[in-house]
N, C-alpha and C positions, 0 to 999 in steps of 0.2 A: 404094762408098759413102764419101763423105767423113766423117769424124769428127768433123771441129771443127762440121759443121751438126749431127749429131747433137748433140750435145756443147752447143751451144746451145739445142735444145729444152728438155733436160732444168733448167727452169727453177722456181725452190720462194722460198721466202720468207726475207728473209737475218735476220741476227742483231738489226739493229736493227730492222724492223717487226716480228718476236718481241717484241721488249720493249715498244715501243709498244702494241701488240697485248693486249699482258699487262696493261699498266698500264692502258688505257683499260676492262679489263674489271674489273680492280680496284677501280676508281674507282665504276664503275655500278655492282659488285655491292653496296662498300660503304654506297652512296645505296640501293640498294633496304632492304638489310639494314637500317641506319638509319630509312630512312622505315614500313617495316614493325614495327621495335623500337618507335618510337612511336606507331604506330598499335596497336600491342599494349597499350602501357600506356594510352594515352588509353581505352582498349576494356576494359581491366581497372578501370581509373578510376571510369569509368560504370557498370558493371557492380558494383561496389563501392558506391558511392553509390546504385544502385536496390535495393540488399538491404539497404540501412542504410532509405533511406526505408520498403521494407516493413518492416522488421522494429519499425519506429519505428510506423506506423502500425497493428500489430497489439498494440503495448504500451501506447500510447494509448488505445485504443478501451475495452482490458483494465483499466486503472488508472479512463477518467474512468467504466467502467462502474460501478466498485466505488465511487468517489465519488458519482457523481448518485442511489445507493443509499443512503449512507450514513446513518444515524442512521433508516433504517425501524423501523415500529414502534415503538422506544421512547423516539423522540422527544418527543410529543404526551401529555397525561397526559390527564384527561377532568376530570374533580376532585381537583387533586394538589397537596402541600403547596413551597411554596421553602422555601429552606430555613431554619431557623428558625421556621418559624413552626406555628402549633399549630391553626388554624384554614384548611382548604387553600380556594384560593381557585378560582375556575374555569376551564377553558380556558389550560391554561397548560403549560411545559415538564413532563415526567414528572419524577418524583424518583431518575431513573438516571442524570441527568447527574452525572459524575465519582464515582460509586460504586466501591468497589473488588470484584472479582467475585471470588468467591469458589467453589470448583467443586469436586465429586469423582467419581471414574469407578469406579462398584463398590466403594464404601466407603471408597477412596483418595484421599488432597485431591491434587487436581490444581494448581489455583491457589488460593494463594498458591504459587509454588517451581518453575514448568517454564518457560521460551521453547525459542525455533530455537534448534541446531547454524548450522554454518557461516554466511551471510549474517547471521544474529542471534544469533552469541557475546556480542555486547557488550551486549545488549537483556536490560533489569532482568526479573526473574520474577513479579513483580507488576504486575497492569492494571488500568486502571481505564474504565467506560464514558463513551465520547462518540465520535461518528460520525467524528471523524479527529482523532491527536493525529500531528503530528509530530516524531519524533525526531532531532534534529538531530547531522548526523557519528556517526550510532553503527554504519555498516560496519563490518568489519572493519579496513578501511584508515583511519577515521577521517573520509573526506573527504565520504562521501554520507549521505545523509539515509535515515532507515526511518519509512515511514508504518504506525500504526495505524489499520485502517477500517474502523468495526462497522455489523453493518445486519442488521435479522432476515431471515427470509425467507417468512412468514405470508402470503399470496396475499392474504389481505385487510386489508392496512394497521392491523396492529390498534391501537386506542390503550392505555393503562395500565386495568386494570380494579381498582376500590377493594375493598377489605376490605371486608366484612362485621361480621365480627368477627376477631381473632387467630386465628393455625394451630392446628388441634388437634393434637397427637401422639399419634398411634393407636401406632405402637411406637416403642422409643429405639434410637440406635445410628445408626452410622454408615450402614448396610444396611437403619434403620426404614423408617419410612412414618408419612403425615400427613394431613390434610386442608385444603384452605385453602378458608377463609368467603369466597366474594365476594360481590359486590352481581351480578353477573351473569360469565355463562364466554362471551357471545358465540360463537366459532365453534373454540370448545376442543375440541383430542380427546383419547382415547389416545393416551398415547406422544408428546404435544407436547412440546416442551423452552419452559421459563419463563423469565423473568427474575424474582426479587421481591425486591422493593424494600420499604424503611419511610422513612419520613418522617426528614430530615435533624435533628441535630441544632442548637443557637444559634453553634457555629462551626467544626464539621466534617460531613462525611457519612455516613450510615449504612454500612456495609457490603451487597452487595447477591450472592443467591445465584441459581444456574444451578440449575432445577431442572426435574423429568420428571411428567407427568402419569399415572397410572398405565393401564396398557393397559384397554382396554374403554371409559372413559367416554366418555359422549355429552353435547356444550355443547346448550342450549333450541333454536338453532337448525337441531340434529343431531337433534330429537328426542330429546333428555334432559330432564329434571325437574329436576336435583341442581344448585345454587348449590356444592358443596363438592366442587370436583376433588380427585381422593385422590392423594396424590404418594408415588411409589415408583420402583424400577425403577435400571438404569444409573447415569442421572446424578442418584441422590436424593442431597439433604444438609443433612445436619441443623445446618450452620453451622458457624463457627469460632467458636473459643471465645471473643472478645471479642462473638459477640451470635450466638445461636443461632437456627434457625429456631422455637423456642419464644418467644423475648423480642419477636418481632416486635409491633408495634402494632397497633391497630386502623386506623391509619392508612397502613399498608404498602397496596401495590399487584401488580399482577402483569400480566405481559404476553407474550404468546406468540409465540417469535422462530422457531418453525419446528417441522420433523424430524430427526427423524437420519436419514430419504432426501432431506431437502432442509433440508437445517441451515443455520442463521445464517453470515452472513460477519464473523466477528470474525478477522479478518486480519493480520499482516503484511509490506510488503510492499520490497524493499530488493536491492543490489546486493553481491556476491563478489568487487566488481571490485579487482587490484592494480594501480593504473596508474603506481606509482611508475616513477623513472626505470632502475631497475635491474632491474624485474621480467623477468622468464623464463618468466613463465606466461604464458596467455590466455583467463584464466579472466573471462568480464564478462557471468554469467549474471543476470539477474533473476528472482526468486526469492521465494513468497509460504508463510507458515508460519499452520498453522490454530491459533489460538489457545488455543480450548476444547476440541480435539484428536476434535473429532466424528469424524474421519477414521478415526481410531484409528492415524495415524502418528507419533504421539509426538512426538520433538523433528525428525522430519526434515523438511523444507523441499520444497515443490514446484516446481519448475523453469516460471517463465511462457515466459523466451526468451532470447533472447542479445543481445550487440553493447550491453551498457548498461558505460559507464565512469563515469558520474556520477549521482548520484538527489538533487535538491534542492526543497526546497517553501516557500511560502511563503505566509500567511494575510493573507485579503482581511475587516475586523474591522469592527464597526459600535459606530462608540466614543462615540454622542451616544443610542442606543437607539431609531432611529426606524425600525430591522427593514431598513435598508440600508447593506450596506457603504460606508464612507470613506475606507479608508486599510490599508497593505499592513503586514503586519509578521512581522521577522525570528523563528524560534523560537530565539533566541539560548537557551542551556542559561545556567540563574540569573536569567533575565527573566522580565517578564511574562507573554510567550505561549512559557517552555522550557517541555518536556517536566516536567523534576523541578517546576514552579511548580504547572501546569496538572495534577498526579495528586497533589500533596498532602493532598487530602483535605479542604482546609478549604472553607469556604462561600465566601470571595473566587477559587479555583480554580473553582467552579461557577457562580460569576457571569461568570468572562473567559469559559469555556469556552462559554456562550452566546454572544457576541459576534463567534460566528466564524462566517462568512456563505457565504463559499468560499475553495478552495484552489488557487494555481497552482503544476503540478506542471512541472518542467520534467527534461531526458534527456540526455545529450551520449550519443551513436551512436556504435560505432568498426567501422570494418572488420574484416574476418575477418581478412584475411591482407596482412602490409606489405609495402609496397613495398622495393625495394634503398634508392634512396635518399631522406633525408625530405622530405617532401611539404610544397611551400610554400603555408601556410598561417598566417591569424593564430590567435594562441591561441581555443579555443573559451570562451566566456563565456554561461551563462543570465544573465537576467530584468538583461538591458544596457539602459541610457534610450537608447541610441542606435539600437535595433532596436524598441524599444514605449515612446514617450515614458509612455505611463501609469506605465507601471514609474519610479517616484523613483529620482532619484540614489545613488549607493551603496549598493544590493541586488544588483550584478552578485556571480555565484559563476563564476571561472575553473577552468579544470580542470587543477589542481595536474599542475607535473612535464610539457607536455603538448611542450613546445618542448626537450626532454635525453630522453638516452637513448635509447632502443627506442620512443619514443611518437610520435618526429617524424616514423616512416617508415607511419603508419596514418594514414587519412580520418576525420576526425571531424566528425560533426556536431551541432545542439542543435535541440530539438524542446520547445515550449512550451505549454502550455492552460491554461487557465482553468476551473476547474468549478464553480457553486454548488449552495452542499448545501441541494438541494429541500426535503427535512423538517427541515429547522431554520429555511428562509424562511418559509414558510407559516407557522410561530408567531410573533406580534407580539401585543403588545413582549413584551421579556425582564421 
């Protein structure tokens, strides 16, 4: 056998198509790896962005719920005084606008003195009614807005019902019991929770108390007889001592905001979020705290959902009194329509606080989880003239901090509505 034929056969691949070979696989895998990294994040992207739009859309729905509710019940008065005046006139706002409520839970004054923990540290302890006040930057972080949003929850819309005569006080004490005179109890029972109200003063508001119907009674259309629900029980009280449930007028009112199985929505309702540029948390829950503490959870706050980085609102006002909005306005804190102007107590806070038609609420969304690197995008900005010409020039709110730090590498988005508050249209004029 010759060798060198052998020797020839045994033929393999030499050094340089090894390295060709290596390189041209390198190359491809790198493209694959590559096109698939991308494909990954655009997939993570979207995937991102459709749990912000649900998450957006289930907090929506949950917020304009509470708004298109808002100011039930004791909106509408039947024969009810404005304020000042001493002769009540008819068909007009109840005398609960801008009262301050006053409440106690088993002989302990509740309000004046409780709000939320966390999301409503900064949120004053004292409230006052009207179907949405908002509190402008009182987060924790300063930057988002905390809505107040009251609304009974009476199945049958009920209006303000008049005095008869002044309360009797069957016993005294914080623990007593009473009877209130009205001109009729309409669809009153045991165990309702009240509002009652007295006729305003020539230039502040009365104070205005949370109170219980005592168990058993039947309203005429329950088959009862008795004009004088007896008030006792849980949430009785006998007042604060700048105007007791004894001093009330003959021209006080009452109106029935619900159960304690189906209790009023005095609400509210606000962001945990830290979005500064340094934060390390990801905490951007939203967050609704029960006011009158029907719940019986005290100062702790109930969790609606997540992915909120900013909460901002702003009032749609009707400033000529012809029962339709005209013109937007900021709840700047020291203005007309702040928070501190609008619960003052006096009778020009009861007249703005009518004026107010609806609310646009608006949200900036953030992703769960960030990207490696930041995600280019322009700053997210609510209620911009250049996304909804209706919206006036300079009302946009950008979302501090959003382009530094940790925040440039999360999705953000802004989700905006419109809501008007039904039982405060329906009353014309102011």
């Amino acid at each position: 056998m010759n060798r060198s034929t052998m020797h020839g056969r045994q033929q393999g691949f030499t050094l340089i198509e090894l390295m060709i070979a290596t390189t041209i696989f390198l190359i491809a895998g790198s493209a694959i790896f590559f096109t698939m990294a991308a494909s990954e994040g655009q997939k993570r992207a979207t995937t991102s962005e459709g749990d912000i739009d649900q998450n957006a859309s289930y907090l929506m729905y949950r917020i304009g719920e509470l708004l298109r509710t808002a100011g039930s019940d004791f909106s509408m008065g039947g024969a009810v005084g404005s304020v000042g005046s001493t002769t009540p006139p008819a068909e007009e706002y109840s005398q609960a606008y801008g009262c301050q409520i006053n409440e106690s839970i088993s002989g302990t004054v509740w309000l004046p003195g409780h709000t939320g923990t966390g999301a409503f540290a900064l949120m004053p302890t004292t409230y006052y009614v009207a179907p949405v006040i908002i509190y402008q930057n009182k987060s924790p972080n300063g930057a988002s807005d905390v809505l107040a949003i009251m609304s009974g929850s009476d199945s049958y819309e009920q209006t303000a019902q008049q005095f008869a005569a002044s309360p009797t006080i069957v016993s005294a004490g914080p623990t007593g019991s009473a009877l209130l005179n009205l001109s009729q109890t309409v669809t009153m029972m045991g165990s309702d929770l009240l509002l009652v109200t007295d006729v305003a003063g020539t230039t502040t508001q009365s104070p205005c108390l949370i109170e219980q119907i005592g168990a058993g009674f039947l309203s005429q259309t329950n088959g009862g007889t008795s004009y004088s629900p007896p008030l006792s029980g849980t949430y009785y009280s006998n007042g604060p001592a700048t105007k007791a449930l004894s001093a009330f007028s003959v021209q006080g009112e009452a109106v029935d905001l619900g159960t304690t199985a189906k209790p009023p929505n005095f609400l509210l309702i606000g962001t945990d979020a830290d979005n500064s540029s340094t934060s390390t948390t990801d905490s951007t829950s939203l967050w609704s705290y029960d006011i009158l503490n029907i719940g019986g959870l005290g100062t702790t706050p109930s969790r609606i959902g997540d992915g909120v980085v900013l909460v901002k609102a702003l009032y749609w006002v009707d400033t000529n009194n012809d029962g339709i909005g005209d013109t937007w306005e900021v709840p700047t804190t020291g203005g007309t329509y702040g928070y501190d102007t609008l619960t003052n107590g006096t009778s020009a806070a009861v007249t703005t606080l009518k004026t107010i038609k609806a609310v646009r609420i608006g949200l900036i969304m953030r992703s769960q989880f960030a990207e490696k690197n930041p995600v280019s995008a322009p700053q997210p900005t609510l209620f911009s003239n250049s996304v909804d010409p209706n919206i006036p020039t300079g009302l946009s709110q950008p979302l501090p901090n959003s382009t530094t730090g940790n925040n440039q590498n999360y999705h953000d988005r802004t989700y905006e509505m419109t809501v008007p508050l039904r039982n405060v249209m329906y009353i014309y004029p102011n």
